[in-house]
C-alpha positions in Angstrom: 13.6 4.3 21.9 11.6 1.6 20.3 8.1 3.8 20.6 10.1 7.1 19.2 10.4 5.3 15.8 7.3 3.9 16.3 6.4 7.5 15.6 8.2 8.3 13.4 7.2 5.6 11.1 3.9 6.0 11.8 4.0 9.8 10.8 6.0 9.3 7.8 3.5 6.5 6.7 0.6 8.8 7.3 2.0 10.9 5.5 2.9 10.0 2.8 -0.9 7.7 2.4 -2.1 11.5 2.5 0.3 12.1 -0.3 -1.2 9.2 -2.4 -4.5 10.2 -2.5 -3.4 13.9 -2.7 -1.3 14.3 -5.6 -2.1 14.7 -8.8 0.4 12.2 -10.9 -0.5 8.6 -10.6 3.5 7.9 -11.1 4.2 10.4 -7.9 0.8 8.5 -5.8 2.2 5.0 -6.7 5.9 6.0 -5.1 4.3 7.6 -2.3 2.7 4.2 -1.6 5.9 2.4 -1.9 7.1 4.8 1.1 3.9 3.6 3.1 4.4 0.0 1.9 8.0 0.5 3.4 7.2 2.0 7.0 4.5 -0.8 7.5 7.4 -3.1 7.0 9.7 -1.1 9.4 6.9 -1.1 12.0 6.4 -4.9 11.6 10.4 -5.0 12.6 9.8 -2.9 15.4 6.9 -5.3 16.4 9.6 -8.2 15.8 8.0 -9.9 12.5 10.4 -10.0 10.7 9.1 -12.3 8.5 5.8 -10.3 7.2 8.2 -6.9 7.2 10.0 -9.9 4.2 6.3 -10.4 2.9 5.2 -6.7 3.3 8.6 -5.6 0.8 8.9 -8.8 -1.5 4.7 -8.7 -2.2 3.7 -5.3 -1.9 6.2 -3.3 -2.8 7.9 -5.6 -5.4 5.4 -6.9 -7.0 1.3 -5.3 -6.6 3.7 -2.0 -7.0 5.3 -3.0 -9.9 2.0 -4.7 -11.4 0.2 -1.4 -10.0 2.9 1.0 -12.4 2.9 -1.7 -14.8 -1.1 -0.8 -15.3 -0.2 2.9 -15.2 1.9 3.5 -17.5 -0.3 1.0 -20.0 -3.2 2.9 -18.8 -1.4 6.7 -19.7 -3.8 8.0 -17.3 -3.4 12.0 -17.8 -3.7 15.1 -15.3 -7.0 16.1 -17.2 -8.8 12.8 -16.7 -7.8 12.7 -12.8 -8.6 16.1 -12.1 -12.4 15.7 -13.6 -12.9 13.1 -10.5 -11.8 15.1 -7.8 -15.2 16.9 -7.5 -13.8 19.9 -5.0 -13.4 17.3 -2.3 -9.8 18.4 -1.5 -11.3 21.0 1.1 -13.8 18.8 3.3 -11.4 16.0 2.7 -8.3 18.2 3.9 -10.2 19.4 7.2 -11.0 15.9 8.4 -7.6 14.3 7.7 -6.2 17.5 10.1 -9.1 16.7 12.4 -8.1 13.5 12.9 -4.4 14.2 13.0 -5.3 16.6 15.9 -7.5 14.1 18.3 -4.7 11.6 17.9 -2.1 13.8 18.7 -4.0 15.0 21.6 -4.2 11.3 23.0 -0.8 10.6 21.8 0.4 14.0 24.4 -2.2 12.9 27.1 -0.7 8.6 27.5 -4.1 7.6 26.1 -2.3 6.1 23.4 0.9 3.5 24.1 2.4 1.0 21.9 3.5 -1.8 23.9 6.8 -3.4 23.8 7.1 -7.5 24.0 10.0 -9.6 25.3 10.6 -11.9 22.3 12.8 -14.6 22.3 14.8 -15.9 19.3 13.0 -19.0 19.7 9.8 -17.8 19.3 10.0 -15.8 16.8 11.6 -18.5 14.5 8.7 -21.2 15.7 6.5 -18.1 14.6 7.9 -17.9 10.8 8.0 -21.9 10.6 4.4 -21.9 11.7 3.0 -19.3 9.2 5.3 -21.2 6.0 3.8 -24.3 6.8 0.0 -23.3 7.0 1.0 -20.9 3.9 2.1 -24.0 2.1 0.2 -27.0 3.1 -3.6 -25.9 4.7 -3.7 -22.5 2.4 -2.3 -23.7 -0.5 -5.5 -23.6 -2.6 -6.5 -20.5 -1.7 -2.5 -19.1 -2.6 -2.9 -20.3 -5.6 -6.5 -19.1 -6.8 -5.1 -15.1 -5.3 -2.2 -15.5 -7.7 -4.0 -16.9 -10.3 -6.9 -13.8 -10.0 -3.8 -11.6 -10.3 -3.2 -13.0 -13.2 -6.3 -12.7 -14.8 -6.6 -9.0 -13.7 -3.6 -8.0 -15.8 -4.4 -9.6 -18.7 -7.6 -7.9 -18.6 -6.4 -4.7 -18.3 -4.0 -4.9 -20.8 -6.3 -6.4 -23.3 -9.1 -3.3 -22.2 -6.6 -0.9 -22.8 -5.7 -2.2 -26.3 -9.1 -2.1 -27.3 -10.2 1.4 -26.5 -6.4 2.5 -27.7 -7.9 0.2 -31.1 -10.9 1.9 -30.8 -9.3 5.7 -30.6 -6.8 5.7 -33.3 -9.8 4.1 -35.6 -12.1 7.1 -35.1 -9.3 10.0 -35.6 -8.3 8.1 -38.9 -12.3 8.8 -40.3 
């Protein structure tokens, strides 16, 4: 039962990374990847890590998405803009993701492909989480910090980029 949603997370998180990179409204692409955010999390259940299925929804999904619609909306990125990068790749691009699809559904059919299930114990997994909070928090602590702190940094930039050439439009439409 375990590998059947396996599957089916793994298809649905497929999926819908095709659908990020595939539609056109950068609203739409980020909830797409809060849907692929959310099936790595349900496969990391399945794989019986519960704690970085916690990580995968508090991190990603709550915040990077939130910073990540944050800068959206800030940036009011329109359809014209996005479609002028697109460059006719949608074709070639749309061939290879199916290609791909196809070979791994062929091994998936032929038993080349298995996920395999472990025997956890209660035990272990809780010596697991314990281990990974105390190197998070005492060895890695530093290098926590500095991520969070580059985070930082990275928004503020943003913002303050997008205030300037927002400056720098409504100037030249007042001349």
């Amino acid at each position: 039962m375990e590998q059947i949603f396996f599957y089916i997370f793994a298809i649905v998180a497929v999926a819908s990374a095709i659908a990020v990179i595939s539609v056109r409204n950068p609203v739409h692409s980020a909830m797409y990847l809060i849907v692929c955010f959310l099936q790595v999390a349900a496969i990391f259940i399945l794989l019986r890590s519960p704690f970085l299925a916690a990580v995968q929804v508090f991190i990603y999904v709550g915040a990077v998405m939130v910073l990540f619609l944050f800068a959206v909306m800030v940036l009011d990125i329109g359809k014209e803009s996005f479609g002028e990068h697109m460059h006719s790749q949608a074709i070639p691009a749309g061939i290879t993701v199916l290609g791909l699809l196809a070979v791994v559904g062929w091994l998936i059919s032929k038993g080349k492909i298995t996920v395999p299930l472990g025997n956890y114990t209660e035990e272990v997994l809780t010596k697991n989480t314990e281990v990974v909070g105390k190197s998070l928090y005492t060895q890695f602590i530093f290098p926590f910090e500095v991520v969070s702190l580059l985070l930082l940094i990275a928004l503020v930039g943003a913002i303050v980029l997008v205030m300037k050439e927002k400056g720098k439009g409504a100037g030249s439409t007042r001349s």
